[in-house]
Backbone as JSON Lines, residues from 0, in Angstrom:
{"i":0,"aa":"X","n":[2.13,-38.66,54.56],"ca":[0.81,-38.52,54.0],"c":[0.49,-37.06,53.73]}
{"i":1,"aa":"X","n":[0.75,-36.2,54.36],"ca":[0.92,-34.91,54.62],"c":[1.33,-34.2,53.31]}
{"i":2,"aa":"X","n":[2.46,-34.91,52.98],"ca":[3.31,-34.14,51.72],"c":[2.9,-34.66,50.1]}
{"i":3,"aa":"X","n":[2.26,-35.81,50.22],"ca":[1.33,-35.8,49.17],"c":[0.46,-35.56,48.91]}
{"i":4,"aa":"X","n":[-0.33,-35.44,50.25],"ca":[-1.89,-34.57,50.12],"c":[-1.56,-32.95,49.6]}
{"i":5,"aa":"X","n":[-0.38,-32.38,50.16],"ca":[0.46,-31.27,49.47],"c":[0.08,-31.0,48.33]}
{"i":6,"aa":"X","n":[0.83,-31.89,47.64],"ca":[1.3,-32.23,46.25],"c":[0.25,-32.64,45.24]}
{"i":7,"aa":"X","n":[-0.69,-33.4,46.12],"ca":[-1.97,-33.27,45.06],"c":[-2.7,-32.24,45.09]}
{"i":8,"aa":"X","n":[-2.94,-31.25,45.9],"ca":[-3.68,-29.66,45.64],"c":[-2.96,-29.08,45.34]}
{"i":9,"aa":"X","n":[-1.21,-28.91,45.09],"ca":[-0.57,-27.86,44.22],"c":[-1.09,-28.63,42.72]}
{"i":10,"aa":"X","n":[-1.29,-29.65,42.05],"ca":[-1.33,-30.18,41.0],"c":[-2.75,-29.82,40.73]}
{"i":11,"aa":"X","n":[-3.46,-29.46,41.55],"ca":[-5.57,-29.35,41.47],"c":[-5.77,-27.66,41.51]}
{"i":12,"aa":"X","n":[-4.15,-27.15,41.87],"ca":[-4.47,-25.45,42.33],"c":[-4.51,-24.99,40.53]}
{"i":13,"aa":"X","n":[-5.09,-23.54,40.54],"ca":[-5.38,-23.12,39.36],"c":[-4.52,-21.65,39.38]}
{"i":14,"aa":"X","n":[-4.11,-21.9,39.86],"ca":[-3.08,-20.29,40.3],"c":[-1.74,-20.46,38.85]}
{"i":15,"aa":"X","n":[-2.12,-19.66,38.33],"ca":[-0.99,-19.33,36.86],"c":[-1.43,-19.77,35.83]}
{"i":16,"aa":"X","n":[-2.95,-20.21,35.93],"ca":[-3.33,-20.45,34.48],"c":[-4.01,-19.16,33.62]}
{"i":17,"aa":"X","n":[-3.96,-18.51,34.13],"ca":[-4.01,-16.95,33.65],"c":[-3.27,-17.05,32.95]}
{"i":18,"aa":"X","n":[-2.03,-16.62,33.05],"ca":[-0.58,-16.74,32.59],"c":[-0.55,-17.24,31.57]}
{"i":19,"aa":"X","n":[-0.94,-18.74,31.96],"ca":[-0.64,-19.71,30.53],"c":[-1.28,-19.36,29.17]}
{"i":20,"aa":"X","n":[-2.58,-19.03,29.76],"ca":[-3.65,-18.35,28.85],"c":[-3.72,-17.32,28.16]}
{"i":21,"aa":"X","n":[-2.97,-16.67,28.4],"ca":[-2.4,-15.11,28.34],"c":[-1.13,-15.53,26.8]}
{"i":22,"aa":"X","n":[-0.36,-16.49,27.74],"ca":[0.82,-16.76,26.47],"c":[0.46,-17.45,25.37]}
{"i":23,"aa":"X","n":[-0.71,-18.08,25.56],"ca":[-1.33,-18.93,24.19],"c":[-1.84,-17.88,23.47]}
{"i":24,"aa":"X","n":[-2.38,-16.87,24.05],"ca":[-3.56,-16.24,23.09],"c":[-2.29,-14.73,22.75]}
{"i":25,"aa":"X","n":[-1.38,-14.72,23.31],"ca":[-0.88,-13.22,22.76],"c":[-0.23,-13.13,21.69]}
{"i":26,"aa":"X","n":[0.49,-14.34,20.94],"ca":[0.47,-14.19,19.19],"c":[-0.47,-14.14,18.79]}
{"i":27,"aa":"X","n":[-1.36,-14.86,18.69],"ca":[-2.41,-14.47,17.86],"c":[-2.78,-12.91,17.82]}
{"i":28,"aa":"X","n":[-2.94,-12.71,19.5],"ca":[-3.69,-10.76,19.7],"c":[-2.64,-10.25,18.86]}
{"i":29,"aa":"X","n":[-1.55,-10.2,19.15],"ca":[-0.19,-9.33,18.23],"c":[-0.35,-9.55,17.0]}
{"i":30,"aa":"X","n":[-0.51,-10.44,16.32],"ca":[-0.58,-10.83,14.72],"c":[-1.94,-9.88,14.33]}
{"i":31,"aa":"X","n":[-2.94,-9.84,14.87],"ca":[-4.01,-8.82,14.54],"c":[-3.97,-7.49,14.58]}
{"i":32,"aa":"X","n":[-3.04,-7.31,15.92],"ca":[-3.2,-5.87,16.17],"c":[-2.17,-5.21,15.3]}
{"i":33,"aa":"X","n":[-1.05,-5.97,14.92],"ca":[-0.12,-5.72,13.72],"c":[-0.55,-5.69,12.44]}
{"i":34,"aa":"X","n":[-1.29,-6.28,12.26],"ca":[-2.13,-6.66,10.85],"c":[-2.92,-5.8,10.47]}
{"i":35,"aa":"X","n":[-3.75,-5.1,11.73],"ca":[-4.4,-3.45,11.17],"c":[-3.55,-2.67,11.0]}
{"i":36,"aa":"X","n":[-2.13,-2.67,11.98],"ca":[-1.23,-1.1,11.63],"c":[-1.15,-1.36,9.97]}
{"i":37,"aa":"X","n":[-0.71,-2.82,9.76],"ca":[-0.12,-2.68,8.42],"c":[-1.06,-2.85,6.87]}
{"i":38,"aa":"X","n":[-2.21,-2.84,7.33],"ca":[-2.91,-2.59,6.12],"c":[-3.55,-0.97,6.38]}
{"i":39,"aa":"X","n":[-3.5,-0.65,7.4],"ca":[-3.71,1.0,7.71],"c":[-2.7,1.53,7.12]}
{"i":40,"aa":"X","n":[-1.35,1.01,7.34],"ca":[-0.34,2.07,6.41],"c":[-0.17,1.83,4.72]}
{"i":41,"aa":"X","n":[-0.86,0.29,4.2],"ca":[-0.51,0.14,3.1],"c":[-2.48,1.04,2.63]}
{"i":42,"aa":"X","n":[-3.15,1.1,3.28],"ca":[-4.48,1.83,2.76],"c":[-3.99,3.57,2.7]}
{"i":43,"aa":"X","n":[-3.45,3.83,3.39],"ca":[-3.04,5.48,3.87],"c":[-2.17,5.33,2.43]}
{"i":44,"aa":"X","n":[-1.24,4.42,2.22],"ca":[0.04,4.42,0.39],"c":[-1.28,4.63,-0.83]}
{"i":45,"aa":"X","n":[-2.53,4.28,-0.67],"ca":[-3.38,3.58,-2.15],"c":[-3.93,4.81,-2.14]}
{"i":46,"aa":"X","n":[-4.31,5.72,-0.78],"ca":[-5.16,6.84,-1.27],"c":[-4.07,7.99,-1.74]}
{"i":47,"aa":"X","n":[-2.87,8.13,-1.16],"ca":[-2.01,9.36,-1.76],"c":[-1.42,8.64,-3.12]}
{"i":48,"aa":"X","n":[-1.23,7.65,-3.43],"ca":[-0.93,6.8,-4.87],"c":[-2.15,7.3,-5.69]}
{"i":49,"aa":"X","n":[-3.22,7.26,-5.36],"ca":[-4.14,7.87,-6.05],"c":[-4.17,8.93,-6.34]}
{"i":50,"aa":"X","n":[-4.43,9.81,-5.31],"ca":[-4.47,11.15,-5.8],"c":[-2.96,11.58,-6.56]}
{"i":51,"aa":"X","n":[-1.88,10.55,-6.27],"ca":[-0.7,11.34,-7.18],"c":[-0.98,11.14,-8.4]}
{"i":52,"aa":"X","n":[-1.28,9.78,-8.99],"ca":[-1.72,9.59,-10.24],"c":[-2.79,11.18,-10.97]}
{"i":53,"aa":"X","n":[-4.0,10.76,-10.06],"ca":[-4.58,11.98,-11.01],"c":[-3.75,13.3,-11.61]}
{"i":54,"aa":"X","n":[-3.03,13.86,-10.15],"ca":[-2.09,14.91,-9.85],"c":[-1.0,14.55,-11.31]}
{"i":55,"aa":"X","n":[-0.95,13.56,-11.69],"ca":[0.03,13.55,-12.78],"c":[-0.64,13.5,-14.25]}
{"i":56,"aa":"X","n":[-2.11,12.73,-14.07],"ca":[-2.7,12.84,-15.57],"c":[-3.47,14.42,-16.05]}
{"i":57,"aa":"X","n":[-3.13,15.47,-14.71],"ca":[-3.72,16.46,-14.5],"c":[-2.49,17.65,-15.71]}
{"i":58,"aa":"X","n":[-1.23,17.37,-15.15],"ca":[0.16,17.73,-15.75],"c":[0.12,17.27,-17.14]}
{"i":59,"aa":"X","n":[0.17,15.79,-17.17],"ca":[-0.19,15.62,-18.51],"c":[-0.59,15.87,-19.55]}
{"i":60,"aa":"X","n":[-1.91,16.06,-19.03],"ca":[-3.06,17.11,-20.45],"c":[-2.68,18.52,-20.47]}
{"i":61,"aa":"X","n":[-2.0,18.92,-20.17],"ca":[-1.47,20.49,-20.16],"c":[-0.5,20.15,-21.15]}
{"i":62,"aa":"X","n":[-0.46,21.8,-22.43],"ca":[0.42,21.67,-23.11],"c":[1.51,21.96,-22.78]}
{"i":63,"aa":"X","n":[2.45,21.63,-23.31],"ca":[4.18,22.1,-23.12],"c":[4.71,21.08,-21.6]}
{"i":64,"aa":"X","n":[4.01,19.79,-21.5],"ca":[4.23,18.97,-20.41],"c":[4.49,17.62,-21.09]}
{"i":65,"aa":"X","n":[5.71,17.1,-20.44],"ca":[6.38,15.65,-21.36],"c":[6.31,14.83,-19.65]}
{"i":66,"aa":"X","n":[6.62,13.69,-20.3],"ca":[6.48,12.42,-19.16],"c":[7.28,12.74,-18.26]}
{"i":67,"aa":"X","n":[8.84,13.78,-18.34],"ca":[9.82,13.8,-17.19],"c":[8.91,14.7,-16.25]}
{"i":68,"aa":"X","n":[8.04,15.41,-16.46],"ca":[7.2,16.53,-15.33],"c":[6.64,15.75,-15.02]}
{"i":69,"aa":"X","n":[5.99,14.8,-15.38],"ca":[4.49,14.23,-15.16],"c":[5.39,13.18,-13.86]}
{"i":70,"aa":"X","n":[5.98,12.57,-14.15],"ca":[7.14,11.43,-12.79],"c":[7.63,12.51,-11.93]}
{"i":71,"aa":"X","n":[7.93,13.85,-12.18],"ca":[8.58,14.76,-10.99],"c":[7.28,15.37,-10.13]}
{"i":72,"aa":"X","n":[5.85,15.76,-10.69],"ca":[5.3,15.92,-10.07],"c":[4.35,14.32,-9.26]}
{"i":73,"aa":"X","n":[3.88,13.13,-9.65],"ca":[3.85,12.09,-8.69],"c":[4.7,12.09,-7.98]}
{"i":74,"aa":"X","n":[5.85,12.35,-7.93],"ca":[7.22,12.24,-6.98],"c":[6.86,13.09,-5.99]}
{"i":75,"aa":"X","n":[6.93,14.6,-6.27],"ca":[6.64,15.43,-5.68],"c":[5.65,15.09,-4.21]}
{"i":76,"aa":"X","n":[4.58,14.73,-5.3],"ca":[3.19,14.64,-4.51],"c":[3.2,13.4,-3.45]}
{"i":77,"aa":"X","n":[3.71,12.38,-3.83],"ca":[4.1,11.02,-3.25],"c":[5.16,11.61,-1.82]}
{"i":78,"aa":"X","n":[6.34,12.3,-2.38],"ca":[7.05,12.35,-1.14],"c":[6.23,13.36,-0.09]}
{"i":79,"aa":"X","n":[5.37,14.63,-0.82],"ca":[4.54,15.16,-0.05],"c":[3.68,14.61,1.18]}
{"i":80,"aa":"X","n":[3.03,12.96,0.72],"ca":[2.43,12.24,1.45],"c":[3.37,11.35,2.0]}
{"i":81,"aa":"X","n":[3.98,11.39,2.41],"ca":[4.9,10.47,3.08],"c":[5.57,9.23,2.81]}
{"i":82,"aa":"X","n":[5.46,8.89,1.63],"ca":[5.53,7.29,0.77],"c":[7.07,7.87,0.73]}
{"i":83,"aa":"X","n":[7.25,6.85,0.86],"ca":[8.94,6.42,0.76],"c":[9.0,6.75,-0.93]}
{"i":84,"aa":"X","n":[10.2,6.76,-1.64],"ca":[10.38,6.72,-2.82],"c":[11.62,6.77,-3.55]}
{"i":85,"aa":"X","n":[11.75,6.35,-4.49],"ca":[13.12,5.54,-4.82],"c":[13.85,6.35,-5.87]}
{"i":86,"aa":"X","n":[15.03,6.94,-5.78],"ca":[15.34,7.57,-7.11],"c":[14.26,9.04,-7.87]}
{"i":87,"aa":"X","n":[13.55,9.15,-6.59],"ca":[12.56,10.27,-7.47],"c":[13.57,11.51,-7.56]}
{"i":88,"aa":"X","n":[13.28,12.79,-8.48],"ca":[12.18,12.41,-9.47],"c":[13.04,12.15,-10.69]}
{"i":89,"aa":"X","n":[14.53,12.2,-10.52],"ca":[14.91,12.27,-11.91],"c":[14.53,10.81,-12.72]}
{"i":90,"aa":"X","n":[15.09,9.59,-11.82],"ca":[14.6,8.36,-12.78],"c":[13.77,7.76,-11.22]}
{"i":91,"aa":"X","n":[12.62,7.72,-11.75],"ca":[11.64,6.79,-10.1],"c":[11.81,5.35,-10.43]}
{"i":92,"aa":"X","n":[12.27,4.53,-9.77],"ca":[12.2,3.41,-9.76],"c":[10.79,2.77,-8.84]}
{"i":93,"aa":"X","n":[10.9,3.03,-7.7],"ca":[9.63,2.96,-7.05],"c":[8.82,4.44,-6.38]}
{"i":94,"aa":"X","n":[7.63,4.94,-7.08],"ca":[7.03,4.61,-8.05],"c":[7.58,4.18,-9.56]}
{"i":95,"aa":"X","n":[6.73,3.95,-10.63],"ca":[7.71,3.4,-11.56],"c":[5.9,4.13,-12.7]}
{"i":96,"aa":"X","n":[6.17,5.19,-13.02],"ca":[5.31,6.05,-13.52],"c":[5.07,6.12,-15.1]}
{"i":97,"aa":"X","n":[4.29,5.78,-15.84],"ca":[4.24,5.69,-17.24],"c":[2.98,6.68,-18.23]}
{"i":98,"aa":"X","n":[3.08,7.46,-19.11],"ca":[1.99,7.84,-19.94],"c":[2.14,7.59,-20.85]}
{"i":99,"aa":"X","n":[0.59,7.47,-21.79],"ca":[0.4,6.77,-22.83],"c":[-0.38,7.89,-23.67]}
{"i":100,"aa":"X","n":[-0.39,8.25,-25.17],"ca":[-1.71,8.48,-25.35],"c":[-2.77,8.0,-25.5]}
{"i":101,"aa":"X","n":[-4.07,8.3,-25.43],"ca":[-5.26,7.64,-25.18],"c":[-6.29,8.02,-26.12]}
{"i":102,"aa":"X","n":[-7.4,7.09,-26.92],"ca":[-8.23,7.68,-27.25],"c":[-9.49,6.72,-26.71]}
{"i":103,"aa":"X","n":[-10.09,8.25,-26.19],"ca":[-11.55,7.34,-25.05],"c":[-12.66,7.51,-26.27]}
{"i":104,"aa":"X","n":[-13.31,6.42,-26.34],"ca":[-14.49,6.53,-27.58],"c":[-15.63,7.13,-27.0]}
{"i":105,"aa":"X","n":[-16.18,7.87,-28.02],"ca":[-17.93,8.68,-27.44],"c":[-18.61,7.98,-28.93]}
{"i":106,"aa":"X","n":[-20.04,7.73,-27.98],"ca":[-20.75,7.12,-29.09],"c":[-21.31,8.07,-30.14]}
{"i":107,"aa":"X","n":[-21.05,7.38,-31.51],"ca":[-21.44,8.6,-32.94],"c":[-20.96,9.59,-32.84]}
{"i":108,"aa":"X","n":[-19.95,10.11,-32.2],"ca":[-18.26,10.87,-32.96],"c":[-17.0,10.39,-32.49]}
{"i":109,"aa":"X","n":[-16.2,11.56,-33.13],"ca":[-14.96,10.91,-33.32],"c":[-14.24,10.5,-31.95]}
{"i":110,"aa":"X","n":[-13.42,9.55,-31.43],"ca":[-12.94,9.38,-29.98],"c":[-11.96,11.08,-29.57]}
{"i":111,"aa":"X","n":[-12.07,11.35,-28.59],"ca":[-11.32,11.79,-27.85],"c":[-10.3,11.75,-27.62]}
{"i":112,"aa":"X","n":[-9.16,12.61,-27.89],"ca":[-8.0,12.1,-27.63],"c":[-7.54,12.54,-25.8]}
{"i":113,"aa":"X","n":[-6.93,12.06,-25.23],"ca":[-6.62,12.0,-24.2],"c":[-5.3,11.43,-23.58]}
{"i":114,"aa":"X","n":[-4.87,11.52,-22.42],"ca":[-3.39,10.43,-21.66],"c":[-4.02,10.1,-21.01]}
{"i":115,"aa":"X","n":[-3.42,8.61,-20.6],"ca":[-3.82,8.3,-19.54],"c":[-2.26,8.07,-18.84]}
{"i":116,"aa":"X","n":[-2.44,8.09,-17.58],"ca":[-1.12,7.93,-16.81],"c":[-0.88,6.38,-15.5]}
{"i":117,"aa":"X","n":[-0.01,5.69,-15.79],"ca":[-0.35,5.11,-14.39],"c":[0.53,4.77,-13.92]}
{"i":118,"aa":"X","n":[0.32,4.47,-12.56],"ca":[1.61,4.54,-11.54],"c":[1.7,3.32,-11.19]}
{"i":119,"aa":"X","n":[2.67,2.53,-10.06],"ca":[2.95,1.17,-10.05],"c":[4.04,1.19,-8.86]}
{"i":120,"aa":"X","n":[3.35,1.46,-7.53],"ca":[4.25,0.92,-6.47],"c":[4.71,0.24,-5.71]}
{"i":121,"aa":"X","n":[5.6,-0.51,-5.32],"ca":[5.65,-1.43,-4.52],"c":[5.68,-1.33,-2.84]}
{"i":122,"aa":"X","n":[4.99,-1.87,-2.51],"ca":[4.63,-1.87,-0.46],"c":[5.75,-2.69,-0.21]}
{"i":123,"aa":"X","n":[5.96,-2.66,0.88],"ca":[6.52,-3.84,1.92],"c":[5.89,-3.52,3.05]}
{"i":124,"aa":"X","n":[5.2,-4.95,3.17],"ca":[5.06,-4.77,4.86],"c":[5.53,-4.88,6.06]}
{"i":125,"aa":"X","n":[5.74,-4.19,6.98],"ca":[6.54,-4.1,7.93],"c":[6.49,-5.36,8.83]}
{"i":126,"aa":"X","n":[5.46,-6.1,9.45],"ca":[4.76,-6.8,10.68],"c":[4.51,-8.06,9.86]}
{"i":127,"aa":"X","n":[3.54,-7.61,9.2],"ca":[2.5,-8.98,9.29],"c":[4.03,-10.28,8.55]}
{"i":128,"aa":"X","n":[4.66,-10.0,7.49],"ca":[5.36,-10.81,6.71],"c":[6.26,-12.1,7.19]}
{"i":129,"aa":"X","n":[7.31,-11.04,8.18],"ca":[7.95,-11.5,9.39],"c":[7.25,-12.17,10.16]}
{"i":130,"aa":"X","n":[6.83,-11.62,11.2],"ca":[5.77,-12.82,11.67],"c":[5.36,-13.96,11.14]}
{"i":131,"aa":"X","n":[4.6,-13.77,10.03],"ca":[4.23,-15.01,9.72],"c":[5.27,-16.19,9.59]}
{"i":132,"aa":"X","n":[6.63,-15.46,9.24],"ca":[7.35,-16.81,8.81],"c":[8.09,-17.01,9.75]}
{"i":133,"aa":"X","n":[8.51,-16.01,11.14],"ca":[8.87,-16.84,12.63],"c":[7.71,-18.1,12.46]}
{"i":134,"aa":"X","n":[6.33,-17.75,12.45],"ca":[5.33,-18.7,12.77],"c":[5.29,-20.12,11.8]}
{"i":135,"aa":"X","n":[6.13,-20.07,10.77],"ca":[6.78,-21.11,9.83],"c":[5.99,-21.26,8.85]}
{"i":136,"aa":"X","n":[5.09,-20.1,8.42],"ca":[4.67,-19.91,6.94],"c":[5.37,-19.31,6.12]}
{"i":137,"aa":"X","n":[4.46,-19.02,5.02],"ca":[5.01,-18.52,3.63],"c":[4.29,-17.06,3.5]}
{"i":138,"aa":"X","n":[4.96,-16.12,3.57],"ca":[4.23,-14.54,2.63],"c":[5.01,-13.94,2.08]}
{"i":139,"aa":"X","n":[4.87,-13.18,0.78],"ca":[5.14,-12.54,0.1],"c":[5.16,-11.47,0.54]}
{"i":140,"aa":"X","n":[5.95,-10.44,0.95],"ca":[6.37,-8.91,1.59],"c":[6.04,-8.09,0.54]}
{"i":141,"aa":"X","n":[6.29,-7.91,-0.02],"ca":[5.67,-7.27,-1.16],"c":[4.6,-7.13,-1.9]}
{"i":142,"aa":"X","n":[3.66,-6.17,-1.67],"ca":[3.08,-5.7,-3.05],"c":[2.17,-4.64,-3.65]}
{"i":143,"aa":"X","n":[2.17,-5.1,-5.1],"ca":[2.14,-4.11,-5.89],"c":[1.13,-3.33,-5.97]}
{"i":144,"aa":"X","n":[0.78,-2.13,-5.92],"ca":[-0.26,-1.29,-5.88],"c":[-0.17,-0.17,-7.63]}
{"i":145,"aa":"X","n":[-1.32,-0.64,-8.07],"ca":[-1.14,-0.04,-9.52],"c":[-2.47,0.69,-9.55]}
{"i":146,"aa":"X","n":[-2.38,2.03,-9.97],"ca":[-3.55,2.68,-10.03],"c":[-2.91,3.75,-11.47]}
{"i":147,"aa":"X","n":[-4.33,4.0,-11.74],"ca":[-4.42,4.99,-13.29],"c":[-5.3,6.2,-13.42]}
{"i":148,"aa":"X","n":[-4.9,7.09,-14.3],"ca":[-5.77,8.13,-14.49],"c":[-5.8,8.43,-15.86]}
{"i":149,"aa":"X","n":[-7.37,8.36,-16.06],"ca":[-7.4,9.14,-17.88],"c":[-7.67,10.43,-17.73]}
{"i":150,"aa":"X","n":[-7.15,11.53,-18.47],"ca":[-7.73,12.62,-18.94],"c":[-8.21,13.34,-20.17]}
{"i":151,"aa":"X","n":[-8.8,13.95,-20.57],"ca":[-8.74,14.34,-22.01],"c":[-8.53,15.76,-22.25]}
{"i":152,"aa":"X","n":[-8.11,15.99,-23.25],"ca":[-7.38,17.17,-24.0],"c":[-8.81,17.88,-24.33]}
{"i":153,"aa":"X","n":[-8.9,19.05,-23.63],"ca":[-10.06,20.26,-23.58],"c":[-9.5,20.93,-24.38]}
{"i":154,"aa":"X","n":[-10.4,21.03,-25.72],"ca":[-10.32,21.99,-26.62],"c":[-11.2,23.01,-26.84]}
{"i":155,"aa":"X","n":[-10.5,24.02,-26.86],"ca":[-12.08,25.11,-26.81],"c":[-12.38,25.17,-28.3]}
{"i":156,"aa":"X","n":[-14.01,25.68,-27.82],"ca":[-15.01,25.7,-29.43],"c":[-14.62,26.45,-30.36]}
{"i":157,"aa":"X","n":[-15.05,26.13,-31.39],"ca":[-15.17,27.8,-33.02],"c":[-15.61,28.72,-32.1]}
Protein backbone atom coordinates (compact mmCIF):
# COMPACT_ATOMS: atom_id res chain seq x y z
CA UNK A 1 0.00 0.00 0.00
CA UNK A 2 2.93 2.04 0.84
CA UNK A 3 4.46 1.88 -2.69
CA UNK A 4 1.49 3.05 -4.41
CA UNK A 5 0.60 5.72 -2.21
CA UNK A 6 4.45 6.45 -3.43
CA UNK A 7 3.63 6.36 -6.79
CA UNK A 8 0.59 8.34 -6.73
CA UNK A 9 2.38 11.64 -5.25
CA UNK A 10 5.42 11.15 -7.58
CA UNK A 11 2.58 11.27 -10.46
CA UNK A 12 0.66 14.56 -8.33
CA UNK A 13 4.47 16.02 -7.64
CA UNK A 14 5.12 19.16 -9.83
CA UNK A 15 8.88 19.08 -9.60
CA UNK A 16 10.26 19.45 -13.49
CA UNK A 17 7.51 21.14 -14.88
CA UNK A 18 9.59 24.14 -15.10
CA UNK A 19 11.68 22.29 -17.36
CA UNK A 20 9.00 21.12 -19.49
CA UNK A 21 7.85 24.64 -19.77
CA UNK A 22 11.00 26.04 -20.44
CA UNK A 23 11.39 23.41 -23.53
CA UNK A 24 7.98 24.27 -24.99
CA UNK A 25 8.43 27.90 -24.93
CA UNK A 26 12.33 28.12 -26.00
CA UNK A 27 11.76 27.79 -29.88
CA UNK A 28 9.51 30.05 -30.04
CA UNK A 29 11.88 32.68 -27.54
CA UNK A 30 14.87 31.70 -30.10
CA UNK A 31 12.83 32.21 -33.31
CA UNK A 32 12.19 35.91 -32.01
CA UNK A 33 15.25 36.69 -30.56
CA UNK A 34 16.81 35.52 -33.98
CA UNK A 35 14.31 37.28 -35.94
CA UNK A 36 15.40 40.79 -34.51
CA UNK A 37 19.24 39.97 -35.10
CA UNK A 38 18.13 39.28 -38.61
CA UNK A 39 16.04 42.04 -39.66
CA UNK A 40 18.57 44.36 -37.59
CA UNK A 41 21.24 43.18 -39.98
CA UNK A 42 19.04 43.19 -43.12
CA UNK A 43 17.79 47.11 -41.78
CA UNK A 44 21.67 48.09 -41.01
CA UNK A 45 22.12 46.49 -45.47
CA UNK A 46 18.89 49.16 -46.58
CA UNK A 47 20.43 52.17 -44.81
CA UNK A 48 24.21 51.81 -46.26
CA UNK A 49 22.34 50.48 -49.74
CA UNK A 50 20.94 53.77 -49.52
CA UNK A 51 23.28 56.03 -48.89
CA UNK A 52 25.51 54.03 -51.58
CA UNK A 53 22.97 54.65 -54.16
CA UNK A 54 22.87 58.42 -53.58
CA UNK A 55 26.86 58.21 -53.21
CA UNK A 56 26.59 56.88 -56.83
CA UNK A 57 23.84 59.24 -58.41
CA UNK A 58 26.16 61.90 -56.74
CA UNK A 59 29.30 60.49 -59.26
CA UNK A 60 26.95 60.31 -61.85
CA UNK A 61 25.94 63.91 -62.42
CA UNK A 62 29.56 64.89 -62.47
CA UNK A 63 31.07 65.36 -65.81
CA UNK A 64 33.73 63.07 -67.22
CA UNK A 65 31.90 60.09 -65.00
CA UNK A 66 30.52 56.81 -66.97
CA UNK A 67 28.54 53.91 -65.26
CA UNK A 68 32.03 51.84 -64.60
CA UNK A 69 32.83 54.75 -61.66
CA UNK A 70 29.43 55.07 -60.67
CA UNK A 71 29.39 50.65 -59.73
CA UNK A 72 33.16 51.18 -58.34
CA UNK A 73 32.17 53.86 -56.14
CA UNK A 74 28.62 51.92 -54.64
CA UNK A 75 31.16 49.12 -54.34
CA UNK A 76 33.47 51.13 -52.66
CA UNK A 77 30.93 52.58 -50.33
CA UNK A 78 28.99 49.20 -49.82
CA UNK A 79 32.23 47.32 -48.88
CA UNK A 80 33.01 50.47 -46.70
CA UNK A 81 29.76 49.52 -44.75
CA UNK A 82 30.25 46.14 -44.34
CA UNK A 83 27.80 44.45 -46.98
CA UNK A 84 29.24 41.56 -48.35
CA UNK A 85 29.69 41.99 -52.18
CA UNK A 86 30.12 40.03 -55.16
CA UNK A 87 32.61 40.61 -57.94
CA UNK A 88 32.87 44.36 -57.00
CA UNK A 89 33.89 46.68 -58.51
CA UNK A 90 35.02 45.56 -61.81
CA UNK A 91 31.69 43.56 -62.82
CA UNK A 92 29.16 43.65 -59.35
CA UNK A 93 27.00 40.98 -59.53
CA UNK A 94 25.57 41.53 -56.10
CA UNK A 95 25.03 44.71 -55.89
CA UNK A 96 23.86 44.67 -59.48
CA UNK A 97 24.03 48.68 -60.15
CA UNK A 98 22.39 50.46 -63.20
CA UNK A 99 22.12 54.31 -64.65
CA UNK A 100 19.77 55.70 -66.79
CA UNK A 101 19.29 59.11 -68.16
CA UNK A 102 16.48 60.93 -66.73
CA UNK A 103 14.27 63.71 -67.49
CA UNK A 104 12.37 65.00 -64.24
CA UNK A 105 9.46 67.37 -65.51
CA UNK A 106 8.98 71.06 -63.89
CA UNK A 107 5.73 72.55 -64.47
CA UNK A 108 5.71 75.30 -67.62
CA UNK A 109 9.41 74.58 -68.66
CA UNK A 110 11.42 72.46 -70.25
CA UNK A 111 12.13 68.96 -68.07
CA UNK A 112 15.37 68.67 -66.52
CA UNK A 113 17.71 66.52 -67.56
CA UNK A 114 19.14 64.34 -64.94
CA UNK A 115 20.42 60.24 -63.96
CA UNK A 116 18.94 58.44 -62.02
CA UNK A 117 20.84 55.42 -60.57
CA UNK A 118 19.63 52.26 -58.87
CA UNK A 119 20.95 49.57 -57.05
CA UNK A 120 19.50 45.98 -56.47
CA UNK A 121 20.79 43.70 -53.69
CA UNK A 122 20.23 40.56 -52.62
CA UNK A 123 20.03 39.59 -48.53
CA UNK A 124 20.15 36.22 -47.22
CA UNK A 125 19.09 35.61 -44.04
CA UNK A 126 21.10 33.97 -41.72
CA UNK A 127 18.46 32.52 -38.73
CA UNK A 128 15.13 33.14 -39.33
CA UNK A 129 15.02 30.89 -42.96
CA UNK A 130 16.62 27.75 -41.53
CA UNK A 131 14.69 27.62 -38.71
CA UNK A 132 11.70 27.93 -40.11
CA UNK A 133 12.09 24.94 -42.28
CA UNK A 134 13.73 22.58 -39.35
CA UNK A 135 10.14 23.76 -38.02
CA UNK A 136 8.65 22.22 -41.49
CA UNK A 137 7.72 25.42 -43.24
CA UNK A 138 8.36 27.22 -46.30
CA UNK A 139 10.72 30.66 -46.60
CA UNK A 140 12.33 32.19 -49.10
CA UNK A 141 16.14 33.17 -47.90
CA UNK A 142 16.43 35.64 -50.02
CA UNK A 143 15.67 39.07 -50.65
CA UNK A 144 15.76 41.71 -52.77
CA UNK A 145 16.41 45.17 -51.61
CA UNK A 146 16.14 47.82 -54.52
CA UNK A 147 16.62 51.40 -53.84
CA UNK A 148 17.22 54.59 -56.32
CA UNK A 149 18.55 57.95 -56.65
CA UNK A 150 17.67 60.87 -59.07
CA UNK A 151 19.90 63.70 -59.62
CA UNK A 152 20.01 66.55 -61.92
CA UNK A 153 22.64 68.12 -64.03
CA UNK A 154 23.41 71.79 -62.37
CA UNK A 155 24.00 74.13 -64.92
CA UNK A 156 25.24 77.41 -64.17
CA UNK A 157 23.37 80.69 -65.41
CA UNK A 158 24.20 83.38 -68.48
Amino acid sequence: MAAVNSLSQRLKSQRGAELIEFALVFPLLLLVLLGIVDFGILFQRYEVLTNATREGARIAILPGYVAADVSGRVCQYLTSGGVPTTGCPAAPTNPTVTMVEWDIPVTGKPAVKGRKVTVAYAHNFMFIGPIIRILGGSWTNAKTITTEAIMWKEIAGP
